[in-house]
Each structure stands twice: as structure tokens, then as C-alpha cells.
DOFI-264581 format. One record per residue (C-alpha): residue number from 1; x, y, z. Coordinates in steps of 0.001 Angstrom, whole numbers, plus 500000, padded with zeros to 6 digits. Example, Ala and Ser with C-alpha at 12.3 -4.5 7.8 and 13.67 -1.06 7.14 Angstrom:
// residues 2
numar / xx / yy / zz
1 / 512300 / 495500 / 507800
2 / 513670 / 498940 / 507140
***
This chain:
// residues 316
numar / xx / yy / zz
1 / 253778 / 674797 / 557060
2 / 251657 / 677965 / 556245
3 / 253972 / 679938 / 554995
4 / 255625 / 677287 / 552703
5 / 251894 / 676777 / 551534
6 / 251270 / 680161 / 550882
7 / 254549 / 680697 / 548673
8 / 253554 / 679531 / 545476
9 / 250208 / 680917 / 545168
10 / 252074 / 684504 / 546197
11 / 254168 / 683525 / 543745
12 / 251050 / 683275 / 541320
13 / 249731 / 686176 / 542103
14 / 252863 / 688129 / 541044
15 / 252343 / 685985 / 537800
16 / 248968 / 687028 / 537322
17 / 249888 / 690304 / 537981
18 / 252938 / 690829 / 535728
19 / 251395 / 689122 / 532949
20 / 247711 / 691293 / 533352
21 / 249742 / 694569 / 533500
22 / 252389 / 693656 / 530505
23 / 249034 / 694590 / 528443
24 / 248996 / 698267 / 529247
25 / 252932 / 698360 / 529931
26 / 254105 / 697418 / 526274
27 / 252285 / 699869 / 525083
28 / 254174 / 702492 / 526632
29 / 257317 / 702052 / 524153
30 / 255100 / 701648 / 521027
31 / 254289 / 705284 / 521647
32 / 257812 / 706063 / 520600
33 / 258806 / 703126 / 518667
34 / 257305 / 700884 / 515686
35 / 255953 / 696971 / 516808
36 / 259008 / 695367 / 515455
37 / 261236 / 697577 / 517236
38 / 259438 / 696947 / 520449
39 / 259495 / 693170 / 519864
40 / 263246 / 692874 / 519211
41 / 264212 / 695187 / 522164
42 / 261984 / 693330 / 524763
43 / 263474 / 689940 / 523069
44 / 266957 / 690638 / 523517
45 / 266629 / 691551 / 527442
46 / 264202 / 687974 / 527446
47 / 267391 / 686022 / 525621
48 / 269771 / 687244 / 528457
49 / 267055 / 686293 / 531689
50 / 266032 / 683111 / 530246
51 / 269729 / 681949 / 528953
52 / 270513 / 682827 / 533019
53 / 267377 / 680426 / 533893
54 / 267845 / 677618 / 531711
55 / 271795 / 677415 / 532361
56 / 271535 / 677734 / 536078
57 / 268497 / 675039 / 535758
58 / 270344 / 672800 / 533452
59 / 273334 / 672778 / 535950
60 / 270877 / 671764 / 539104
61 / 269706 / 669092 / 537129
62 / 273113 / 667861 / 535608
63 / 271609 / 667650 / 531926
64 / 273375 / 669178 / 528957
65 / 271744 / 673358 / 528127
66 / 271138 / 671103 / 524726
67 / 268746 / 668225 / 526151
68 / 265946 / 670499 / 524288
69 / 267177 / 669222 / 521058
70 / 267698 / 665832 / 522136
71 / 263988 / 665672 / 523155
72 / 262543 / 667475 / 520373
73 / 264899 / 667399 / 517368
74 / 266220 / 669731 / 515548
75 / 263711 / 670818 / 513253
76 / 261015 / 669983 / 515628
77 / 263086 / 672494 / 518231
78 / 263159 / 675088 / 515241
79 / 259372 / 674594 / 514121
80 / 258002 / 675222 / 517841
81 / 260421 / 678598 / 518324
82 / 259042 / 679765 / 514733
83 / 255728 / 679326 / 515797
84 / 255795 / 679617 / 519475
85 / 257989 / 683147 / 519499
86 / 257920 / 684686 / 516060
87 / 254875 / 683457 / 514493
88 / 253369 / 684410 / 517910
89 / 255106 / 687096 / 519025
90 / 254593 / 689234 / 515462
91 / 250640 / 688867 / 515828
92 / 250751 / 689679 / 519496
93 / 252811 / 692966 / 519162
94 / 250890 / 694059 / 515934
95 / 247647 / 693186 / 517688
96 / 248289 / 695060 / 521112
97 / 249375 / 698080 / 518971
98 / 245896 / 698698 / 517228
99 / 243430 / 697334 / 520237
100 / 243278 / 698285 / 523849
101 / 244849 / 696850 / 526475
102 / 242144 / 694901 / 528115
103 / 240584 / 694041 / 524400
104 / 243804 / 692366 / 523917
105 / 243694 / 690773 / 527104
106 / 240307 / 689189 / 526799
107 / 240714 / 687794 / 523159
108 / 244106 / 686472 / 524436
109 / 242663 / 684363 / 527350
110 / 240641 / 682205 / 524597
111 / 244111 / 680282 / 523775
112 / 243078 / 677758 / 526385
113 / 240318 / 676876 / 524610
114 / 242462 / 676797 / 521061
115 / 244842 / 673996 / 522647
116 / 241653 / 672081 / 523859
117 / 240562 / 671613 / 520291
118 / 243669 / 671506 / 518916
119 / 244725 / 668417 / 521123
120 / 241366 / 667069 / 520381
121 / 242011 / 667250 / 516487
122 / 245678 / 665973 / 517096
123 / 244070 / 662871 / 519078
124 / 245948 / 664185 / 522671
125 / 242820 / 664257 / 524139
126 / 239221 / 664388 / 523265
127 / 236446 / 667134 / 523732
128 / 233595 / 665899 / 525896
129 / 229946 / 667921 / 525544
130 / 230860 / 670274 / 528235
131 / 233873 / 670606 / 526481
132 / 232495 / 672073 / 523436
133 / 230038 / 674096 / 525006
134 / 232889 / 675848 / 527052
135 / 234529 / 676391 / 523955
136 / 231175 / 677652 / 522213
137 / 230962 / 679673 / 525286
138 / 234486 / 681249 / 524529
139 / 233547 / 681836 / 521636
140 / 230163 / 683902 / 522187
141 / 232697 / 685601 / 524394
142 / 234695 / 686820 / 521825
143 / 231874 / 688112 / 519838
144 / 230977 / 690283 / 522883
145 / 234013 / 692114 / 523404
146 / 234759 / 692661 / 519233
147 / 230886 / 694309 / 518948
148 / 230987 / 696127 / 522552
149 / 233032 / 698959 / 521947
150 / 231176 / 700371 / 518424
151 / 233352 / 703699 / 519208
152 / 236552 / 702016 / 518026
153 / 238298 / 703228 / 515206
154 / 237297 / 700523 / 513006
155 / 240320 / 700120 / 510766
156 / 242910 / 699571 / 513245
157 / 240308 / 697959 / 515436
158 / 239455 / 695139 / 512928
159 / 242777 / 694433 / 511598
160 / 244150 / 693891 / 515525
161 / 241348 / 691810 / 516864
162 / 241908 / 689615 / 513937
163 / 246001 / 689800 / 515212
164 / 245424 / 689007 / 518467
165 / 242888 / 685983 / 517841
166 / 245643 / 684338 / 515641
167 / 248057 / 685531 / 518498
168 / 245703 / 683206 / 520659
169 / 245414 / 680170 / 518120
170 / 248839 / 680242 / 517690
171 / 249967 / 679914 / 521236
172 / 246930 / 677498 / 521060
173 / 248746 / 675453 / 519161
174 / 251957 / 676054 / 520038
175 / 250702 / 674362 / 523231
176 / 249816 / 671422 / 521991
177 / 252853 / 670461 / 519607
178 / 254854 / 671199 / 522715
179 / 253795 / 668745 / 524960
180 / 255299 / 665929 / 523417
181 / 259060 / 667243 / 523473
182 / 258444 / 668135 / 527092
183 / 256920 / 665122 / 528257
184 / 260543 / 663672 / 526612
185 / 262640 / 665916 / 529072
186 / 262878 / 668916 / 527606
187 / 261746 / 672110 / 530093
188 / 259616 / 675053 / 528856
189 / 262321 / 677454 / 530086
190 / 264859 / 675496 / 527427
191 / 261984 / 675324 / 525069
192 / 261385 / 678944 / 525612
193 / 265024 / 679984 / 525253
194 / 265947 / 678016 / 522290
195 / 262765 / 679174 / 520773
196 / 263930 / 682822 / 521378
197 / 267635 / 681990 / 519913
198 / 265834 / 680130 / 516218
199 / 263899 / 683232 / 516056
200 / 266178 / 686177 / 516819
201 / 266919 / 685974 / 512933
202 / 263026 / 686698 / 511690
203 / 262832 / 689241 / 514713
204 / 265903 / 691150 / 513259
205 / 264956 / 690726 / 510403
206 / 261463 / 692175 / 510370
207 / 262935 / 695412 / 513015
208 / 265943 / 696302 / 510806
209 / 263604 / 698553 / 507958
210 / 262309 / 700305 / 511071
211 / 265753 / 700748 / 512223
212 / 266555 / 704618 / 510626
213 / 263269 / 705888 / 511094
214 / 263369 / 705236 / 515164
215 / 264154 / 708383 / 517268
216 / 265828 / 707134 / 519796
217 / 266141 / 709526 / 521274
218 / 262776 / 709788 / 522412
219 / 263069 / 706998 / 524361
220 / 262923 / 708301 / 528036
221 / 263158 / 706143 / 531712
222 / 259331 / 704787 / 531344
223 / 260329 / 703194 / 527904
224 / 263283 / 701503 / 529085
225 / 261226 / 700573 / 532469
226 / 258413 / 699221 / 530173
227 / 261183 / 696973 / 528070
228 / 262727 / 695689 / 531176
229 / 259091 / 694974 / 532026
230 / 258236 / 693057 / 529835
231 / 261319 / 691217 / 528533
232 / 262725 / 690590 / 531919
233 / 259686 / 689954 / 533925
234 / 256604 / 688938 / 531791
235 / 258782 / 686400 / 529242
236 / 261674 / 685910 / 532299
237 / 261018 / 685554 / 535661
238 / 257385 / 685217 / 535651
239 / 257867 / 682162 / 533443
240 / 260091 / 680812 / 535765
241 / 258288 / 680980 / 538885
242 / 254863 / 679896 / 536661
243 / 257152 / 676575 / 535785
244 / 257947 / 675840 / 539427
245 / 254616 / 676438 / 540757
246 / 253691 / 673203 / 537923
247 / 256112 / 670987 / 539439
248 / 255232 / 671788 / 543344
249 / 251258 / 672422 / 543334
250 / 250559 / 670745 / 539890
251 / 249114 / 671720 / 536607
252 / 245888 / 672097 / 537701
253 / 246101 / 674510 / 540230
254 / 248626 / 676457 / 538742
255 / 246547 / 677114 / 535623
256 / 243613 / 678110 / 537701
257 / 245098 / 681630 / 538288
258 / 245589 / 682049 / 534568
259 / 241936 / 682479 / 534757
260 / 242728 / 685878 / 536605
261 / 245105 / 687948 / 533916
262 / 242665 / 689060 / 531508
263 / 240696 / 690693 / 534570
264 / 243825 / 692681 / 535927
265 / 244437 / 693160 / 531891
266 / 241375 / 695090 / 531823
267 / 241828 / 697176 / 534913
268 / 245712 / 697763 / 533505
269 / 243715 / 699390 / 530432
270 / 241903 / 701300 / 532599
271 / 244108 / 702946 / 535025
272 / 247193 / 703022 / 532948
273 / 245649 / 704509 / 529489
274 / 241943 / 705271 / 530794
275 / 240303 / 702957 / 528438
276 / 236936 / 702375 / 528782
277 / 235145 / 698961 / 528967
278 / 231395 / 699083 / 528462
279 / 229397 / 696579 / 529623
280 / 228669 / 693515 / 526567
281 / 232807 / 693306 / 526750
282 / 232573 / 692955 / 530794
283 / 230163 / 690116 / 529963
284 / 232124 / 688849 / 526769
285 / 235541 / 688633 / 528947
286 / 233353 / 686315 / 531406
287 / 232097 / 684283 / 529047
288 / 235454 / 684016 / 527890
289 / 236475 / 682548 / 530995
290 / 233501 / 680897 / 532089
291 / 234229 / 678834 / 529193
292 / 237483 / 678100 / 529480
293 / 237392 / 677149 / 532887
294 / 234463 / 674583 / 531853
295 / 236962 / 673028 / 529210
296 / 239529 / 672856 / 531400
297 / 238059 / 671079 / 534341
298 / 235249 / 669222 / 532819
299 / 235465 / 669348 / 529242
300 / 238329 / 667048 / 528585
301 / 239309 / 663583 / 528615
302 / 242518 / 661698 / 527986
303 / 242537 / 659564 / 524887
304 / 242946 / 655664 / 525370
305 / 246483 / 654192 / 524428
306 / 246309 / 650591 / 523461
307 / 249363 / 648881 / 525989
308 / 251616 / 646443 / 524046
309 / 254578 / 644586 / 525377
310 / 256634 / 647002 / 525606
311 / 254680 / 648537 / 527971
312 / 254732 / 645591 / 530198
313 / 251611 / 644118 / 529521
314 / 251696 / 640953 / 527381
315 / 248458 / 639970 / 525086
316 / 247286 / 636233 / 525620
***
């Protein structure tokens, strides 16, 4: 009974550690290759692991690979892959090119907060006072790490922290627009894959310019490593084993080691690409997380649904 206890939250732990060290790993090809290039080459080895997943999970539960659309519509399908992969995906990479690893990290971890008050806005659920004050608290957060490292080069610095806060609001609300089509039947490993397949287009798209000015030969073993990385394990089978860990410990639990990526995102940083991390972003990152863990578990509460006869109550 131990060991079956202890399998998800080892399990988690891989998670937490794929998806801290995917920081400081992606950067490795973006040494020798532009952000779109990078994006589309990590995508295509993420289409062929998660088409594996969601056919092999589709199958086990006897549903069509297309119950995604059924739940969500077409264009609603279409809409959450734009934003969800592309939209997302083209801040994240641009943003994790011109920041450091753990920067990007830290300023990541705030999407949390994003879906709180995006759900809140949408009606989903409302914002208590703790609620905002963790999000205020996320917030102050932020500030810390974007003014803690004045030796940045300013430029690049600026126009990635920007990238990687709409990375975070996007996913933010990416999130929230999701829940409804998966509370209809669709999974997130289906959402996920279809999402990749509606975007694979735009991803093209935006790598083919960059196409004759790649060396490709300069790719080496650590480049290809990094891509298999990323696309196979961080957007693959760390996804997976995130989605099963919902279903057998709950929600609640599992998103309690989410807390712990941007900390292994920093250390990444530091022992991959010997980054250095001065003390107001140390404090910033925990604020960061302080504050999302006080949304999370204290901050929220569901909205009220008036019950009418159809949901088996009958007004007298």
C-alpha cells in the first residue's frame, strides 16, 4: 500500500523535474538555431508522443480519437490550439531566448494566478480577499525578479520579460476557456494533441524564412538530446503522467508540486548556463509562489448556479 502511494508523487517529482530543467535545456538548441526553428522541431517530436498517448488512451476508453471536437466544437477546438500552442508557444520560445533560464521560470509560475482572475472575470469562479492579495502578492513578485538583475542587457532583457509574462497570461487563459470542453469529455492529452495538429500550420509557417539561414549542420548530439527533451518529455510524457496523477490523487494535490518547477528552474539556470540569481529575484520568485499558493487554496470560491428542473430540482 506504500509503494502504490508513493507512485504518483514519484511520478510528480519527475514532472517537476522535467518541466524545471526544460528551462535551461531548450536553450541549448537556440545556440545553434533561430526560436522558430526550435519551436517547430520540438513540436513535431511532441505531435508523434502525444498522437501515441491520446490514441492508445482513446482506445482504453472506447471513445472516438475525435471526442475532442465533439466536446468542444470545431472552432472552439481550433481557438484553444491557436491560443493554447501557437499563441503560447511563440511568446514562450521568443521569451526564453532573450531572459535566463530561471527569469523565465519565475515569471512563468504567475499563470496560476492569470487563470484565477481570468475565471473570476469569466464568472467560473470568484476571487475572495485572500484571493486578490495572493495575486497582488504575485504580482510584487514579478516586479522583484524584472528589477533584481540591473546587469541584464536591457534590450533583450525587456522585450523577453514582456514575452514570457504574455507567455504566462496566455496559458492563463488558455486554462480557463479549457475547462469547459473538458468538463464535456474531452481529455487534455486530446486537447493538447489536436491543439498541436490546428497549429502545425502557423508553426511552419513562422520557421520556414529561418529555414536557409539554419546550419544544420551545427547541430551536434546535445541539440538533438535537448529536442527530444523537450518535445518528447516536457510536452509528452510528463503531460501524461501530470494527467493521471489528476484523476488518482486529485487536482489539488497534483497542482501542489507545480509550486516546485520554478525553484528547480532556477537551479537549472544555474548549473546548466551559470546564471546568477541575486537576492530581490530569490525573494520575487517566493513571492511569486507564496501568492499563488494563497489563491489557490484560499483565494477562490465556486460561483453559485441557480438549479432548474432540469437539474432535478423543481421550483414550488
Amino acid at each position: 500500500m506504500r509503494r502504490a502511494l508513493l507512485a504518483p508523487e514519484a511520478g510528480l517529482l519527475a514532472v517537476v523535474l522535467v518541466w524545471g530543467v526544460n528551462f535551461a535545456v531548450i536553450k541549448v538548441p537556440l545556440e545553434v538555431a533561430p526560436p522558430f526553428t526550435v519551436n517547430a522541431l520540438r513540436f513535431a517530436v511532441s505531435l508523434v508522443v502525444l498522437g501515441a498517448l491520446h490514441l492508445r488512451q482513446s482506445r482504453s476508453r472506447g471513445v472516438s480519437p475525435l471526442v475532442t471536437f465533439q466536446a468542444g466544437g470545431v472552432w472552439g477546438v481550433v481557438g484553444l490550439g491557436l491560443l493554447g500552442i501557437l499563441i503560447y508557444q511563440v511568446a514562450f520560445i521568443l521569451g526564453v531566448d532573450r531572459v535566463s533560464a530561471g527569469t523565465a521560470a519565475l515569471l512563468i509560475a504567475t499563470s496560476p494566478a492569470w487563470t484565477a482572475l481570468t475565471a473570476h472575470l469569466l464568472k467560473q469562479e470568484r476571487l475572495l480577499a485572500l484571493g486578490w492579495a495572493g495575486f497582488a502578492a504575485s504580482l510584487g513578485g514579478v516586479v522583484l525578479v524584472v528589477v533584481g538583475n540591473p546587469a541584464a542587457a536591457l534590450e533583450g532583457e525587456r522585450s523577453g520579460l514582456v514575452l514570457m509574462l504574455a507567455a504566462a497570461l496566455a496559458w492563463g487563459v488558455y486554462t480557463t476557456l479549457a475547462r469547459p470542453v473538458l468538463d464535456r469529455g474531452a481529455t487534455p492529452t486530446g486537447l493538447t494533441f489536436w491543439g498541436i495538429v490546428v497549429s502545425a500550420p502557423g508553426l511552419l509557417a513562422l520557421a520556414a524564412p529561418e529555414a536557409a539561414s539554419v546550419d544544420w549542420g551545427a547541430f551536434d548530439v546535445w541539440d538533438v538530446a535537448a529536442l527530444l527533451f523537450s518535445g518528447g518529455l516536457s510536452t509528452g510524457l510528463a503531460y501524461a503522467i501530470w494527467n493521471t496523477s489528476v484523476q488518482t490523487v486529485g487536482a489539488s494535490k497534483t497542482a501542489a508540486f507545480s509550486n516546485l518547477v520554478p525553484v528547480v528552474g532556477v537551479v537549472a539556470g544555474v548549473v546548466i548556463w551559470g546564471e546568477r540569481v541575486t537576492l530581490p529575484q530569490v525573494v520575487g520568485g517566493a513571492l511569486i509562489v507564496v501568492g499563488v499558493i494563497v489563491v489557490r487554496r484560499f483565494g477562490i470560491a465556486p460561483v453559485a448556479r441557480p438549479q432548474g428542473p432540469a437539474d432535478g430540482v423543481r421550483r414550488r
